[in-house]
C-alpha positions as CSV (number, residue, x, y, z in Angstrom):
1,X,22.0,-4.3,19.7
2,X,22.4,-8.1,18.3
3,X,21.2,-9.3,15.4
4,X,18.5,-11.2,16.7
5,X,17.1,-9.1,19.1
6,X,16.9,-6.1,16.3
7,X,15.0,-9.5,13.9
8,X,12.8,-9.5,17.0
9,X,11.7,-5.7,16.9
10,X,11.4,-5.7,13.1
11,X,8.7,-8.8,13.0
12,X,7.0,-6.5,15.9
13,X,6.9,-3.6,13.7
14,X,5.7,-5.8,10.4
15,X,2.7,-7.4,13.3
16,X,1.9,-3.9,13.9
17,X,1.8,-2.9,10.4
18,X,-0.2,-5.9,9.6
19,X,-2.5,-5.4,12.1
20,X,-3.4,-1.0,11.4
21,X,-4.0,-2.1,7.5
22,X,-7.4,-4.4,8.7
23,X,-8.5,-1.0,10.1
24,X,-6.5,0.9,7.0
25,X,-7.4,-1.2,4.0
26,X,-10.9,-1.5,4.2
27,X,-11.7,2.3,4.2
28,X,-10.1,2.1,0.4
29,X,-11.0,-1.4,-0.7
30,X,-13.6,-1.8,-2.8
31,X,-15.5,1.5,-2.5
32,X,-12.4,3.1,-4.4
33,X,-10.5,0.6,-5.6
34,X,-11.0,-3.4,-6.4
35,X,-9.2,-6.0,-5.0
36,X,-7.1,-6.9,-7.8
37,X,-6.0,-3.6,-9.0
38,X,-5.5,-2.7,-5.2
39,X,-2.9,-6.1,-5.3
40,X,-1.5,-4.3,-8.5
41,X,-0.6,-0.9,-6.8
42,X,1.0,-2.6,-4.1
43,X,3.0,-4.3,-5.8
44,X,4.0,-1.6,-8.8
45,X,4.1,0.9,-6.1
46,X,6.2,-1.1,-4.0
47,X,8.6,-2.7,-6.6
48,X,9.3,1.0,-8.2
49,X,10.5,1.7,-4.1
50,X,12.8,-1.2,-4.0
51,X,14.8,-0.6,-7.4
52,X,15.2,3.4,-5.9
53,X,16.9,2.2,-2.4
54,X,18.9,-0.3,-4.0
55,X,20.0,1.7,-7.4
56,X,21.4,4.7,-4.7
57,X,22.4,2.5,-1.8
58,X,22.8,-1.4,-2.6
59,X,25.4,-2.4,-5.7
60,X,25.1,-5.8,-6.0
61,X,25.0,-7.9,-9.2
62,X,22.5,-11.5,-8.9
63,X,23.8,-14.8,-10.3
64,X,22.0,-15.4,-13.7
65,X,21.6,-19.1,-12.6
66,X,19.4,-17.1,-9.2
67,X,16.9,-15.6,-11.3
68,X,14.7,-18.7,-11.8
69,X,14.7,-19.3,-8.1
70,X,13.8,-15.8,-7.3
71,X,11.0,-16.2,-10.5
72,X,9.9,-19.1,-8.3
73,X,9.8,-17.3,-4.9
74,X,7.1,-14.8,-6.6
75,X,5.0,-16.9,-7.3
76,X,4.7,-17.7,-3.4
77,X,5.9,-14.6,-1.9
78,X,3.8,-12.0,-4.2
79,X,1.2,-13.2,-6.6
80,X,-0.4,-16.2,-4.9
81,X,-0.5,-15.0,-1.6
82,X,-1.9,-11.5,-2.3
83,X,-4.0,-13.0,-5.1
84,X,-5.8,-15.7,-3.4
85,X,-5.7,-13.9,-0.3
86,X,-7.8,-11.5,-1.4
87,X,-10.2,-13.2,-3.6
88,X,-10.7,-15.8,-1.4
89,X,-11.6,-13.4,1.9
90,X,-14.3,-11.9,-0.7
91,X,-16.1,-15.1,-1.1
92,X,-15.7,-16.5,2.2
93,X,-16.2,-14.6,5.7
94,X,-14.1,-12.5,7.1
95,X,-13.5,-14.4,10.5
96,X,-13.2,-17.9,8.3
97,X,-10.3,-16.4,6.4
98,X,-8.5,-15.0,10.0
99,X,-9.4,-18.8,11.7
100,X,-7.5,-20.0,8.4
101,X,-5.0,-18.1,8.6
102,X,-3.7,-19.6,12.2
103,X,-2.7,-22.2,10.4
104,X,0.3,-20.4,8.8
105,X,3.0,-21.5,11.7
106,X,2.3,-25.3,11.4
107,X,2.7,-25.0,7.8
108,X,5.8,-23.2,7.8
109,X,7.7,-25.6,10.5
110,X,6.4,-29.0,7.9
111,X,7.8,-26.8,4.8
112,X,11.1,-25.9,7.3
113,X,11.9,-29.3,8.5
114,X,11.1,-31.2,4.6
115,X,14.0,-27.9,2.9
116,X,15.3,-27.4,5.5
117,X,15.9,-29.6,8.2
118,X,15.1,-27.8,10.7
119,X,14.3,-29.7,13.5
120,X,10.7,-30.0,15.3
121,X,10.6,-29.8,19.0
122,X,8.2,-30.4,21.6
123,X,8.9,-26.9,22.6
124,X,8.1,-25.7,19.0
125,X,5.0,-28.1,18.9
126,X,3.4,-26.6,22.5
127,X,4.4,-23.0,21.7
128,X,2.2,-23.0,18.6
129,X,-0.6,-24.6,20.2
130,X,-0.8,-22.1,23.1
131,X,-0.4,-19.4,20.3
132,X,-3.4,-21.0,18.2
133,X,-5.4,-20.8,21.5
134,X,-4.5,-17.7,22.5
135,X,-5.7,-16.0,18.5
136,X,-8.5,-18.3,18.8
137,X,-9.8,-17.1,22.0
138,X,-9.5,-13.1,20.6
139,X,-10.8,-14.3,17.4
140,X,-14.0,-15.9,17.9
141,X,-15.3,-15.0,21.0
142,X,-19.2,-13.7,20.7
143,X,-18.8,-14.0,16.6
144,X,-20.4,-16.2,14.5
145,X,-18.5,-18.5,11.7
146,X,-19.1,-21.6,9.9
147,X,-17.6,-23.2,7.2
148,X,-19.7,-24.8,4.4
149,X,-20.2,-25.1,0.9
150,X,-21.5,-22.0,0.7
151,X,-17.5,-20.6,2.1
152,X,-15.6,-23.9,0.5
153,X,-13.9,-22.2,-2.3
154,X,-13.1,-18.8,-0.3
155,X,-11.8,-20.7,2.6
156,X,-9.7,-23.4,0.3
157,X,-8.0,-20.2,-1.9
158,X,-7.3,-18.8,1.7
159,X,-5.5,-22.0,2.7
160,X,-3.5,-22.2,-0.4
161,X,-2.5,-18.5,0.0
162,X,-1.5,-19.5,3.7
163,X,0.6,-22.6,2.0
164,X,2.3,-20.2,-0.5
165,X,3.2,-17.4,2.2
166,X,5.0,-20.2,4.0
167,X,6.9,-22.0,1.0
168,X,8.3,-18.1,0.9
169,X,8.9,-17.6,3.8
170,X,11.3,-20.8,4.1
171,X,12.5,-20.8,0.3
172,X,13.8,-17.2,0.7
173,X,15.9,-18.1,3.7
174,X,19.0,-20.0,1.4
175,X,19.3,-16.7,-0.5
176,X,20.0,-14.5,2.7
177,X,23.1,-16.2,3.5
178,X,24.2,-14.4,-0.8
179,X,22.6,-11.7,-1.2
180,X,21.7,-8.0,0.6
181,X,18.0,-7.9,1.5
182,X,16.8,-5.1,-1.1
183,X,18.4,-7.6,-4.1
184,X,16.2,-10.2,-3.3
185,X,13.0,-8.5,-2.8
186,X,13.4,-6.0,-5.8
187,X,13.8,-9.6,-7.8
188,X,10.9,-11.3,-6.1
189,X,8.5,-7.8,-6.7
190,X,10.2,-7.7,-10.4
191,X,8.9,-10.9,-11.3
192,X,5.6,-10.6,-8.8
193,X,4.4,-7.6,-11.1
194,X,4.5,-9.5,-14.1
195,X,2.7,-12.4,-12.5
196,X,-0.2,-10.2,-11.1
197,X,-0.3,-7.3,-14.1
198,X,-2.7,-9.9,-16.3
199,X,-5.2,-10.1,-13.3
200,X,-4.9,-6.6,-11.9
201,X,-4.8,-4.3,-15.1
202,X,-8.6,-4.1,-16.0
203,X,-9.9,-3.2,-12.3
204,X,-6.6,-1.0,-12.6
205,X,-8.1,1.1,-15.3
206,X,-11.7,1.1,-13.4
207,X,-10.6,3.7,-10.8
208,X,-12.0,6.6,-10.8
209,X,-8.9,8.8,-9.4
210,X,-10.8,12.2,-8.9
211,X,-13.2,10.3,-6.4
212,X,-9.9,10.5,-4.1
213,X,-10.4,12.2,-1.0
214,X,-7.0,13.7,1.2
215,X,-7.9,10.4,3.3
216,X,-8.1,8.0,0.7
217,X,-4.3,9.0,-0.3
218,X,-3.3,8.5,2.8
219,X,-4.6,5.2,3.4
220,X,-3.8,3.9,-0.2
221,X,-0.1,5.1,0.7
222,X,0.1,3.5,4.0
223,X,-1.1,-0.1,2.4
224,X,1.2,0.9,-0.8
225,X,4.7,2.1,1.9
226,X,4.0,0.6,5.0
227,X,2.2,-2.8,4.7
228,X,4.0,-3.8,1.6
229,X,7.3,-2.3,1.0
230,X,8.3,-2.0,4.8
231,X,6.8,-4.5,5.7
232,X,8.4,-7.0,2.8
233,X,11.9,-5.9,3.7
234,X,11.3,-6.5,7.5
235,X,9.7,-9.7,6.8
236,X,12.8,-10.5,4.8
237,X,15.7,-8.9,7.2
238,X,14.5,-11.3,10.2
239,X,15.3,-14.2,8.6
240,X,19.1,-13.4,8.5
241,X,18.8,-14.2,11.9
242,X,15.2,-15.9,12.9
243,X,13.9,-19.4,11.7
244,X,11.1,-19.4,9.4
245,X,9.1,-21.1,11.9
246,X,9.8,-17.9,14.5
247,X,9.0,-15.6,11.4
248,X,5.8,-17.5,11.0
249,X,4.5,-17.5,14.7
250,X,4.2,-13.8,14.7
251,X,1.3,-14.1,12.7
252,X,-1.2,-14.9,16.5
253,X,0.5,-11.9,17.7
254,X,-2.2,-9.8,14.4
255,X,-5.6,-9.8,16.1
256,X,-4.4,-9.0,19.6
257,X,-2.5,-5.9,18.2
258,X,-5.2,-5.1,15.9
259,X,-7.3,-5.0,19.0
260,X,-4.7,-3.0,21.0
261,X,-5.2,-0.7,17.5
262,X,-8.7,-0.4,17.9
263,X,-8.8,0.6,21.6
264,X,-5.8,3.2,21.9
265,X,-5.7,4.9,18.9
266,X,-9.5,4.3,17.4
267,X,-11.5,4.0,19.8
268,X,-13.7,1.6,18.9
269,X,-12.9,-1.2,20.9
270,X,-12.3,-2.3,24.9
271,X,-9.9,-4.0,26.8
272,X,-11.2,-7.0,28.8
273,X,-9.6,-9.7,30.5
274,X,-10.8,-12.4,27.8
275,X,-8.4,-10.3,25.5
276,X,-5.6,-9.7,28.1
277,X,-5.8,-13.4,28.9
278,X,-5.9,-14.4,24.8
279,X,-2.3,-11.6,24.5
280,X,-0.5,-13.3,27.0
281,X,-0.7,-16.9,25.5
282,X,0.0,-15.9,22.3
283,X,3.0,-13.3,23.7
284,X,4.1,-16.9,26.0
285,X,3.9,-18.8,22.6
286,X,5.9,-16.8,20.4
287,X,8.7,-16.9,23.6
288,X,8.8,-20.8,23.2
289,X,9.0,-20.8,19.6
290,X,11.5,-18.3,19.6
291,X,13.8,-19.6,23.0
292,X,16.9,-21.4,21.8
293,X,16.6,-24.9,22.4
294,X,18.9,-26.2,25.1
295,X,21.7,-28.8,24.1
């Protein structure tokens, strides 16, 4: 299997990951535990998980003069974008953070071609608007959403967090071409928990631990393992191979999984052709994003 196809399956796997926690999360956050000191576990629990896989498998020493760069890419990668995502989707709605949030691949291809170079192509251009359609079609359809001063300052921290996921995403991509995956991230995390400690430590101390049913574990393990540490290193892995801009697109592919979630495995959904129609533009989308340009 090629390098590219296995980048391919892993952003697949992160989409899916992404798209169980909406359905995950929520049954631990904030009956259990607040927002903050949820962003705090994630990140403690996560960064103790990295320094493990790469202390037994991953001996590599970083640069000294690499360690500002990967201070830098927390402050994007980990404590902004969990930070602001989170406090900005409890003062806003719900569907105005998710609406926000399509805007992810356009900012990723502006931050890509202004570091990067990388170039912007028509084919780039209509692949991300058929993939905004197609999340906008599963997202709003029969739900109600406005934005409005009484939403401003929840959907603006949402925007920014959407901003600082995609300076990441495209700032981490240099340091693939030096270092193993693990070394980066267990940096990035390093310097992430010290950023969000301040902010998460009081709600940290709030939990009320014997309150923690079999199923609360569970799900507080799967946001802890799955959507943060597996996730991270997948995120990571595909750009060895991907564009930031192909990364960034699999974003639309969130709610139509999420909805594929909720119908196979919860039960609390259907399958309609509105929502067949909306997966096979975004599906289409990511393929022209993704297809190598012809020379």
């Amino acid at each position: 299997m090629n390098k590219t196809l296995q980048a391919h399956i892993a952003l697949v796997i992160v989409n899916i990951i992404y798209a169980a926690n909406f359905s995950i999360a929520k049954e631990v956050m904030p009956n259990h535990i607040q927002p903050f000191a949820f962003v705090l576990m994630r990140v403690g629990g996560a960064l103790v998980l990295f320094w493990i896989v790469s202390a037994l498998f991953i001996k590599e020493k970083v640069d000294k003069k690499d360690l500002p760069y990967m201070a830098l890419l927390a402050v994007f990668g980990v404590a902004l974008n969990q930070l602001l995502f989170l406090k900005g989707l409890s003062i806003t709605k719900p569907i105005n953070g998710a609406i926000i949030m399509t805007s992810n691949p356009i900012i990723v291809i502006t931050i890509a071609a202004i570091f990067l170079k990388e170039k912007i192509s028509g084919q780039k251009i209509i692949g991300i608007a058929i993939g905004i359609i197609g999340a906008l079609i599963m997202l709003l359809y029969g739900k109600n959403f406005s934005f409005g001063s009484e939403t401003i300052l929840g959907d603006v921290l949402i925007l920014i967090n959407s901003a600082s996921w995609g300076m990441y995403v495209v700032l981490v991509k240099p340091l693939m071409k030096k270092y193993n995956t693990f070394t980066i991230v267990k940096w990035v995390f390093l310097f992430g928990f010290i950023y969000v400690l301040p902010f998460g430590i009081t709600e940290f101390k709030e939990i009320h631990w014997e309150s923690f049913t079999p199923s609360v574990w569970r799900d507080t393990l799967f946001v802890v393992i799955a959507t943060t540490f597996i996730a991270y290193i997948l995120n990571t892995y595909s750009l060895r191979a991907l564009s930031p801009s192909v990364v960034s697109i699999y974003i639309y592919l969130q709610p139509f999984l999420a909805t594929l979630i909720a119908v196979f495995i919860f039960k609390s959904d259907d399958l309609d052709l509105r929502k067949l129609t909306a997966g096979v533009l975004i599906i289409f989308g990511v393929y022209l994003v993704s297809k190598p340009l012809k020379r």
